[in-house]
C-alpha positions in Angstrom: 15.5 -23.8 -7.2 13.3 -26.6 -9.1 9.2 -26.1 -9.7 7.4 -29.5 -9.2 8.2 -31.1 -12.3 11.9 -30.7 -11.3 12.5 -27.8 -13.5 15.1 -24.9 -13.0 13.2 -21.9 -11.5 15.1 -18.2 -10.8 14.4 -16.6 -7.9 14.7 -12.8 -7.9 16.0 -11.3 -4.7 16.4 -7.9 -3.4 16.1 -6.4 -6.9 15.9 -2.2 -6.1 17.5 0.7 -8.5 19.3 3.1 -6.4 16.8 6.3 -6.1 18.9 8.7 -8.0 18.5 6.2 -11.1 15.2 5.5 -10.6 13.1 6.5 -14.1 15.5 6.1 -16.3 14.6 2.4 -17.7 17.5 0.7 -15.7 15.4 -1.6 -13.7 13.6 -2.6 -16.8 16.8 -3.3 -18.9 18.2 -5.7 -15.7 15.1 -7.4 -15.6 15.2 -8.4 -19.5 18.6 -9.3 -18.7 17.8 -11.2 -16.0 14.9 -13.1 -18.2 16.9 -13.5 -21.2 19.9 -14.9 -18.9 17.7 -17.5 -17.2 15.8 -19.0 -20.0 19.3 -19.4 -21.9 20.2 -20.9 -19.1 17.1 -23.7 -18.8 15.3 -22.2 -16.3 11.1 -22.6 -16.8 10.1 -19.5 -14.7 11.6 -16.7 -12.6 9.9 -16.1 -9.3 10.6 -13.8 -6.3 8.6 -11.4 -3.9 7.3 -7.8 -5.0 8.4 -5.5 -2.1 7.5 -1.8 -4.2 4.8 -0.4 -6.6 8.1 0.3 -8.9 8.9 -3.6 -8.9 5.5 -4.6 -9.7 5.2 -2.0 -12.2 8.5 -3.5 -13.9 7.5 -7.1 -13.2 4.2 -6.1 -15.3 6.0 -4.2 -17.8 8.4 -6.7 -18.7 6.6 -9.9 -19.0 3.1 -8.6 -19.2 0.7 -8.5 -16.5 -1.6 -11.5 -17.6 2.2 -13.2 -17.4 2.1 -13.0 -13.9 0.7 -15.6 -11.3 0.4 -13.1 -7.9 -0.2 -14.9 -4.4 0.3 -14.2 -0.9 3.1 -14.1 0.9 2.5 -17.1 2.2 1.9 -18.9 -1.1 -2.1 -18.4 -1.5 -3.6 -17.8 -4.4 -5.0 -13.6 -4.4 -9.0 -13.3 -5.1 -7.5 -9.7 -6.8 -6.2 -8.9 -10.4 -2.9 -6.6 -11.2 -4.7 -3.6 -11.6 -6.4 -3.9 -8.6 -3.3 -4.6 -6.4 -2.2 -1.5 -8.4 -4.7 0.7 -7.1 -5.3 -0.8 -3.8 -1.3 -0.1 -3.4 -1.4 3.2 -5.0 -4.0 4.4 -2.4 -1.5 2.8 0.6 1.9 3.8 -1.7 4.2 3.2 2.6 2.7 -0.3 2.6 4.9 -2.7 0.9 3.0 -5.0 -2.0 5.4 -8.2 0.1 3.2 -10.3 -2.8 4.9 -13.5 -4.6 4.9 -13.3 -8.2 5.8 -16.5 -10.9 6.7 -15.6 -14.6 6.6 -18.4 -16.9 9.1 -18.1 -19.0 7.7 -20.7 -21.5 5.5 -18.2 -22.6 8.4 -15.0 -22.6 9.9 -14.2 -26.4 13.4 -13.2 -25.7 13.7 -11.9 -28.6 10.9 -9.4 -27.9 13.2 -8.7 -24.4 16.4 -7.6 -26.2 
């Protein structure tokens, strides 16, 4: 995939830790891997859709949360912050988040990742 400028972009798919390994810092370690792996690699940023409050919670861990550009399923920019798509999803925790997120990786230390 290639951002505007015709730069390599990741997309994250389908990215769930199996329940019984769930708190234990797996998804976290993957998705530093993941980050470390595509910026060797030349991409710019690492995008994909954030389907639980676990994933966003990662998403935000990993990369910080003023890392992350959040819109609409549908590509539109979200009037909201983090922490109050946090909340608002914390209050509906069996309505998936199905928000886009865009990390840009320009501004990720890998070194800080490993």
């Amino acid at each position: 995939d290639f951002n505007e400028d015709r730069r390599t972009r990741r997309h994250v798919d389908e990215f769930e830790v199996d329940r019984q390994m769930r708190e234990r810092g797996t998804g976290t370690r993957l998705m530093k891997a993941l980050a470390i792996e595509a910026k060797a690699n030349g991409a710019v940023s690492l995008w994909g859709i954030l389907a639980s409050i676990g994933g966003m919670r990662t998403i935000a861990r990993v990369f910080g949360k003023d890392n992350l550009n959040l819109s609409s399923f549908y590509h539109e920019p979200l009037d909201e912050t983090y922490d109050e798509l946090l909340a608002e999803f914390e209050r509906h925790p069996h309505s998936p988040p199905n928000i886009h997120f865009d990390v840009d990786l320009s501004r990720v230390n890998t070194k800080d990742l490993e």
